[in-house]
C-alpha positions as CSV (number, residue, x, y, z in Angstrom):
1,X,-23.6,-10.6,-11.8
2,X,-21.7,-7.2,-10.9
3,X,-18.1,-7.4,-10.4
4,X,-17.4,-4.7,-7.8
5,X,-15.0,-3.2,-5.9
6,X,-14.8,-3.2,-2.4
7,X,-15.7,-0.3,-0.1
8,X,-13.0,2.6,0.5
9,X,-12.0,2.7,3.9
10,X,-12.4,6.4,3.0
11,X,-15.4,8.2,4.0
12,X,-17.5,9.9,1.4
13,X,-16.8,13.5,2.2
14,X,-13.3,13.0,3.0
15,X,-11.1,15.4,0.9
16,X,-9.0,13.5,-1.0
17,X,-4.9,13.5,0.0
18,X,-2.4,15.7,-1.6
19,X,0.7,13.6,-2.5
20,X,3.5,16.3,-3.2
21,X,6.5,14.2,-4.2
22,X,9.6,16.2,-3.8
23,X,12.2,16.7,-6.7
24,X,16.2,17.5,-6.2
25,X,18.4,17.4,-9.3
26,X,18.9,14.0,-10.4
27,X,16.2,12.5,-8.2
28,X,15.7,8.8,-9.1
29,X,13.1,8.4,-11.3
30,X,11.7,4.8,-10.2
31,X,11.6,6.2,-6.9
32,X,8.7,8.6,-7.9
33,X,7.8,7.1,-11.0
34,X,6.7,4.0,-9.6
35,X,4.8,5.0,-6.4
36,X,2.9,8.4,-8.5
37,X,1.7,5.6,-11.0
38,X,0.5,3.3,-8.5
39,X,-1.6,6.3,-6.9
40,X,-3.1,7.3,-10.1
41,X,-4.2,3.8,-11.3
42,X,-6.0,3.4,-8.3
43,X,-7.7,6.8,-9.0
44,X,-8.7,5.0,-12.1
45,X,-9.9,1.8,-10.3
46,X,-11.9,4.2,-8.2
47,X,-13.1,6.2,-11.2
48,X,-14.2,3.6,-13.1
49,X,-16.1,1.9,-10.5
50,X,-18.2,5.2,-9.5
51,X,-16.2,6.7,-6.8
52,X,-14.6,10.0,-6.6
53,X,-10.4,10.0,-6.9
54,X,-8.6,9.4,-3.6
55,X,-5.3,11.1,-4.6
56,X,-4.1,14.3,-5.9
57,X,-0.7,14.3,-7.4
58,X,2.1,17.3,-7.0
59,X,5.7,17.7,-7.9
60,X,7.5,20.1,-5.9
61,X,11.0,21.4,-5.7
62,X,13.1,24.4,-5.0
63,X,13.3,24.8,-8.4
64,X,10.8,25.2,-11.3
65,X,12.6,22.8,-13.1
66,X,15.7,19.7,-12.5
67,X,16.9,16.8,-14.4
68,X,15.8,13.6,-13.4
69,X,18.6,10.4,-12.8
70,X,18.7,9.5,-16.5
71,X,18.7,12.9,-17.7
72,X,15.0,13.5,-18.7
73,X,14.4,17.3,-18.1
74,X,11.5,17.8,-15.3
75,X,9.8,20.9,-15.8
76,X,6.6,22.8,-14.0
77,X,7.4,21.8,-10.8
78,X,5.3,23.5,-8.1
79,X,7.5,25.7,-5.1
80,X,7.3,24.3,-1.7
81,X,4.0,25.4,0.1
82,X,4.2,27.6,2.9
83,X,2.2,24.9,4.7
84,X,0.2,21.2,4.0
85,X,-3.3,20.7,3.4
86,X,-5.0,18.4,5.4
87,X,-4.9,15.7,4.8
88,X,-0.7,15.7,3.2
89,X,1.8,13.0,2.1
90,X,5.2,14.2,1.7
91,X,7.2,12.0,-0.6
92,X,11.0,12.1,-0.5
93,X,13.0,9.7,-3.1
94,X,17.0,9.4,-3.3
95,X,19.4,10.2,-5.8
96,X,22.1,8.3,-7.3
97,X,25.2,7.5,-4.5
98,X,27.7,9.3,-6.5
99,X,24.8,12.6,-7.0
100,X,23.6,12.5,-3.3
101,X,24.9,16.2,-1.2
102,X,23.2,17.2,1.3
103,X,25.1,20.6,1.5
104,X,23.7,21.4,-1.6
105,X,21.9,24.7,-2.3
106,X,18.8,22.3,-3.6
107,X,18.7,19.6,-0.5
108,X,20.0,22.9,1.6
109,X,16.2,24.7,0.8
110,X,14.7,21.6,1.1
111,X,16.1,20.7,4.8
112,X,14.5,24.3,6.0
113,X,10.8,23.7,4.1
114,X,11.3,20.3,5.7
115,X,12.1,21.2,9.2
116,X,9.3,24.1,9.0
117,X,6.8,21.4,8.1
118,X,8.0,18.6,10.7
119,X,4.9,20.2,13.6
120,X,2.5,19.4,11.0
121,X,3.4,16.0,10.7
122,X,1.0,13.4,12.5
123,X,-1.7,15.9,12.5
124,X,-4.5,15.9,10.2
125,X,-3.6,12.8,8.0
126,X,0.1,14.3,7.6
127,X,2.7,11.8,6.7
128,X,6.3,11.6,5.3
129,X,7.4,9.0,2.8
130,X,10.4,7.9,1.9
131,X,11.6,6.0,-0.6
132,X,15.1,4.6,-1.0
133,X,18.2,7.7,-0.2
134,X,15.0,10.1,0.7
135,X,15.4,8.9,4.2
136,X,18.6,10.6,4.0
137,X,17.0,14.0,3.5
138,X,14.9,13.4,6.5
139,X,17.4,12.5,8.9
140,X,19.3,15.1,7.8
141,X,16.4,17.8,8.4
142,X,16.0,15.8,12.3
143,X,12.6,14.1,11.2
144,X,13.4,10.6,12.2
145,X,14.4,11.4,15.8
146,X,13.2,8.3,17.8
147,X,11.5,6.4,14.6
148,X,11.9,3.1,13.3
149,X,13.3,3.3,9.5
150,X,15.1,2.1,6.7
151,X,16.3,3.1,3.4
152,X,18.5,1.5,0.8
153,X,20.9,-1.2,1.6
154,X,24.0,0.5,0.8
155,X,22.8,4.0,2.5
156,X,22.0,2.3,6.1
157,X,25.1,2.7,7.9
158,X,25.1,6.5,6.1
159,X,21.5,7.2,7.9
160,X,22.5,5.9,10.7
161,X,25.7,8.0,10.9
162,X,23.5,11.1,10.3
163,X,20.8,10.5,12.7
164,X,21.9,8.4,15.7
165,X,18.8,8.6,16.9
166,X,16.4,6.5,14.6
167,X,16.3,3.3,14.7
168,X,17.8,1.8,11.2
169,X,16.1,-1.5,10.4
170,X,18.1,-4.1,8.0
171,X,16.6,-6.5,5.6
172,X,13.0,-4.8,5.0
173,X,10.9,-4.0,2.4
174,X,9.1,-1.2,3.7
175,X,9.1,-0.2,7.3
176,X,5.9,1.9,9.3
177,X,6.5,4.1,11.9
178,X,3.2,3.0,13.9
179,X,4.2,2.9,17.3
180,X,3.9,6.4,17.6
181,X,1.6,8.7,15.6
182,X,2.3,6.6,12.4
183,X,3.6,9.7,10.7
184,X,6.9,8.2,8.7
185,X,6.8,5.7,6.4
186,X,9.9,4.6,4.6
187,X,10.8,2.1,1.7
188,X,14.5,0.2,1.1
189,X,15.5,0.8,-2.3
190,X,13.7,2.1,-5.3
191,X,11.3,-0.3,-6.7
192,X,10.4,-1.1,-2.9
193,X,8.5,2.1,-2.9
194,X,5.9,1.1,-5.3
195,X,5.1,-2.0,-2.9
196,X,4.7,0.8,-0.1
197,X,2.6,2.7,-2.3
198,X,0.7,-0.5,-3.0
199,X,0.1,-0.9,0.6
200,X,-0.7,3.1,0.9
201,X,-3.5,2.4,-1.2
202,X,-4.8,-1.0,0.6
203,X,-5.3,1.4,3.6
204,X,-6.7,4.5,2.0
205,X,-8.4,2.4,-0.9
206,X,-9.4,-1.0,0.3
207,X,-7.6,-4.4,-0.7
208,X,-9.7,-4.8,-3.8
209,X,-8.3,-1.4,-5.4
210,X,-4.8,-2.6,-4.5
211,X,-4.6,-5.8,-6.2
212,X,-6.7,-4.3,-9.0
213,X,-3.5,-1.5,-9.3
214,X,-0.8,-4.5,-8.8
215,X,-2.6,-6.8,-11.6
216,X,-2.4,-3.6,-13.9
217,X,1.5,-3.3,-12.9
218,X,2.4,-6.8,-13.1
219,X,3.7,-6.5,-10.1
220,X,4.3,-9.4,-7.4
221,X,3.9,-7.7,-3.6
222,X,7.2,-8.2,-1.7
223,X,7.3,-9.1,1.8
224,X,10.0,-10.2,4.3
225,X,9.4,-12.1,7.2
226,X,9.1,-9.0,9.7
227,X,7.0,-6.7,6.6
228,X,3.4,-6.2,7.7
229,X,1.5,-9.5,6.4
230,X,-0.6,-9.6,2.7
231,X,-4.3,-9.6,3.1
232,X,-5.9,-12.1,1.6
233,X,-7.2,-9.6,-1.2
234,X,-3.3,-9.3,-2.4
235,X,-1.5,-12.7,-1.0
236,X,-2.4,-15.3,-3.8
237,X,-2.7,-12.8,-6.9
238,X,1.1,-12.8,-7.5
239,X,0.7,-14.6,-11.2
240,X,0.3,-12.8,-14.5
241,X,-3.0,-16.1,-15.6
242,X,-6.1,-13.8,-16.3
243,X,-8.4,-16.4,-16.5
244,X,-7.5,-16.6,-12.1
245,X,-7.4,-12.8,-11.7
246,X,-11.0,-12.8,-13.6
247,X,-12.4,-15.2,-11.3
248,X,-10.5,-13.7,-8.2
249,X,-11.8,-10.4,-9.0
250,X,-15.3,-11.7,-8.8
251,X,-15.0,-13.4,-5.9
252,X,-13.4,-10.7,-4.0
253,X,-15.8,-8.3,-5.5
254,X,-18.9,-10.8,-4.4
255,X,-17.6,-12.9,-1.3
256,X,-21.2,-13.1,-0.1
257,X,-22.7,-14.5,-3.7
258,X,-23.7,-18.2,-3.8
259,X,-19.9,-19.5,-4.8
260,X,-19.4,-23.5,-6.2
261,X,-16.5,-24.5,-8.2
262,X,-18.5,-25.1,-10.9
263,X,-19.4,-21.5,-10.9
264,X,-16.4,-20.3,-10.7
265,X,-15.1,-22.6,-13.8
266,X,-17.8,-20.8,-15.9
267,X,-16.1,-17.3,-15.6
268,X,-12.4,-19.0,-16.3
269,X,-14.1,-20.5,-19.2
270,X,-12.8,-24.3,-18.4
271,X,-13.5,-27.3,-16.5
272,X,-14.0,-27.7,-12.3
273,X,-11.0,-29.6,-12.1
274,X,-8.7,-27.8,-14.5
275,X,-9.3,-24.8,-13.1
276,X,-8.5,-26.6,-9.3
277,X,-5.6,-27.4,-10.9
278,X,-4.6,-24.0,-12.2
279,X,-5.2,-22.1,-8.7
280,X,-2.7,-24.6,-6.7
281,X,-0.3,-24.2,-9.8
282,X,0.0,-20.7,-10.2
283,X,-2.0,-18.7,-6.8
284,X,-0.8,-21.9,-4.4
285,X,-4.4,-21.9,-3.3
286,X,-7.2,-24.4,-4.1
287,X,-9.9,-22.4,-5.3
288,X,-12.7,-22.7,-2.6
289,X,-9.8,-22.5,0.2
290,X,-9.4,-19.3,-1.3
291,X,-12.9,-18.1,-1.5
292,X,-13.2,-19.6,2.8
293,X,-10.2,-17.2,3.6
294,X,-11.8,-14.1,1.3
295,X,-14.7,-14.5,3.3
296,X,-12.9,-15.1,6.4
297,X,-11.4,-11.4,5.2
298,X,-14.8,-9.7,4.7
299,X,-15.9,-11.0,8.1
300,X,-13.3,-10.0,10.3
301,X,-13.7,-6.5,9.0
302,X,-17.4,-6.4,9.5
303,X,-17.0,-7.4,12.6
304,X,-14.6,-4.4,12.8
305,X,-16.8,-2.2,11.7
306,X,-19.3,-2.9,14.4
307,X,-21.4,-5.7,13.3
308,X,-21.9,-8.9,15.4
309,X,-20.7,-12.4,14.5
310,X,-24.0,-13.5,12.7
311,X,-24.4,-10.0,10.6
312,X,-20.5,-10.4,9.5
313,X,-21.8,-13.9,8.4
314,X,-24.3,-13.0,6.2
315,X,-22.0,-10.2,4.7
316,X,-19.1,-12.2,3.7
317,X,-21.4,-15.0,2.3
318,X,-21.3,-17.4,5.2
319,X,-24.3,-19.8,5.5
320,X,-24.5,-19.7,9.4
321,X,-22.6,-17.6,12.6
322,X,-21.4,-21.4,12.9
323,X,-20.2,-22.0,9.4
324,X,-18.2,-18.7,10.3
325,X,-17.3,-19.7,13.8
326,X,-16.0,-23.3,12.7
327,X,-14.1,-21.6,9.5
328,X,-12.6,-18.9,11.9
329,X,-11.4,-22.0,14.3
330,X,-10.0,-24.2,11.4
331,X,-7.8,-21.3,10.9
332,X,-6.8,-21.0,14.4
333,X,-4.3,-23.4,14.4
334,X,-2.1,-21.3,12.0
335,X,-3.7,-17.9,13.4
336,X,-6.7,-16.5,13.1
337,X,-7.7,-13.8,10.9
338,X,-7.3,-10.9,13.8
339,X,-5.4,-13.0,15.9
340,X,-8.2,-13.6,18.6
341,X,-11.4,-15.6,19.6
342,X,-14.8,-14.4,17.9
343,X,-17.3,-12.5,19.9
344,X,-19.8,-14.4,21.7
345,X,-22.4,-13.1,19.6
């Protein structure tokens, strides 16, 4: 049996998105580090599973060349484009507290390529990231105007001081900017923007790619209470046991395949019950609740896509529209996969 990834969300002709991450002397490294590797390891995951790369990588700056937070030299960086390709994500990361001037000459060139670029933004794909003290940078170059944000924990009284404006949001992982044109997206502090990036890639990638990206990491996903919920794809894979991540993978990558828990033992080479015992132990999940709720997953996103209640069935490996209708109600009680009733048909 084929272990597969799911299907991009992207279409096939779509041109993949330019990623420009811009660099200021003594940007934090983790800040770019982390997110620029998450993007090109689901290139890989795409690559490897026949599909053309979904990211392109730059590094931009006023400069040719700066010096990184801990002092690494950063050379052949691209200048600032005149204008974005569609479709553009503009990545701004902070710098350490006692580095951060805004009145620099650096952030000072940066502000005007910023503020030049802030009509494109919402249009064609355009977005701004920022991770940790870039939020700075953008309030300072009036990009936040009326959004919801937030940045590092010890910078939000700082961002809200230099854009009144925003709305500064406390205690968050990652924040998106979606009741308007879902332009801004914006990360606390540092290692927070590789669990934006990981959700980035969800969107643009599919679930499947993402988990396959935070397994390679070993990284857990972060969420706070009001942080936009796990899929079921990424919610039970925080555990570092590859037996469970080879039999998750499969599942995921085959939700409509003829699943039993024996089955599913054979790939994590042991026994039924051991391996019922290892899935509450280390994913919090029995194992056939957590192939239900992957199928529950695939359906709801069929039927998304335009299929009716007993195609989405037979997609996500449901016997019956009923099997899927009495699955989807079981899970009513605690909400429902979309949050509403299934189609009459």
């Amino acid at each position: 049996m084929k272990n597969t990834l799911a299907h991009s969300p992207r279409p096939e002709d779509a041109p993949p998105v330019e990623v420009l991450f811009l660099l200021l002397p003594h940007s934090l490294v983790l800040d770019w580090a982390g997110p620029a590797e998450a993007l090109r390891l689901a290139n890989q995951a795409l690559q490897r599973a026949g599909q053309p790369p979904r990211f392109r990588l730059r590094f931009v700056g006023p400069q040719p060349q700066t010096t990184g937070s801990v002092g690494v030299q950063l050379a052949g960086l691209e200048p600032l484009p005149e204008s974005l390709a569609a479709p553009s994500w503009v990545v701004l990361v902070g710098s350490p507290d006692e580095t951060l001037d805004l009145d620099d000459a650096a952030s000072r060139a940066a502000t005007h390529w910023l503020r030049r670029l802030a009509g494109s933004l919402g249009q064609d794909g355009n977005r701004l990231i920022t991770v940790c003290a870039g939020a700075l940078l953008a309030g300072h170059a009036g990009l936040l105007a009326g959004r919801r944000v937030t940045t590092h924990h010890l910078e939000l009284d700082r961002l809200a001081a230099i854009e009144p404006a925003c709305d500064v949001l406390r205690n968050r992982v990652f924040v998106l900017d979606d009741g308007r044109d879902g332009a801004v997206l914006s990360s606390a502090g540092i290692t927070t923007g590789v669990d934006l990036a990981l959700h980035l890639v969800a969107q643009s990638c599919g679930d499947a790619v993402a988990a396959r990206v935070a397994q390679t990491m070993v990284v857990a996903l972060r969420r706070g209470p009001q942080d936009p919920e796990l899929s079921p794809f990424l919610a039970y894979r925080n555990h570092l046991h590859p037996a469970l991540h080879r039999v998750q993978d499969a599942v995921s990558g085959q939700p409509a395949h003829d699943w039993t828990l024996p089955a599913m033992a054979d790939i994590a080479c042991t026994s039924p019950r051991h391996l019922n015992r290892l899935f509450v132990e280390h994913a919090g999940i029995a194992p056939l609740q957590y192939l239900r709720r992957i199928r529950l997953a695939v359906a709801q996103a069929a039927l998304h896509s335009g299929h009716n209640v007993t195609q989405a069935a037979a997609l996500s490996g449901f016997s019956s529209d009923t099997q899927l209708r009495r699955a989807w109600h079981q899970f009513q009680r605690t909400g429902t996969p979309s949050g509403r009733e299934l189609p009459a048909s």
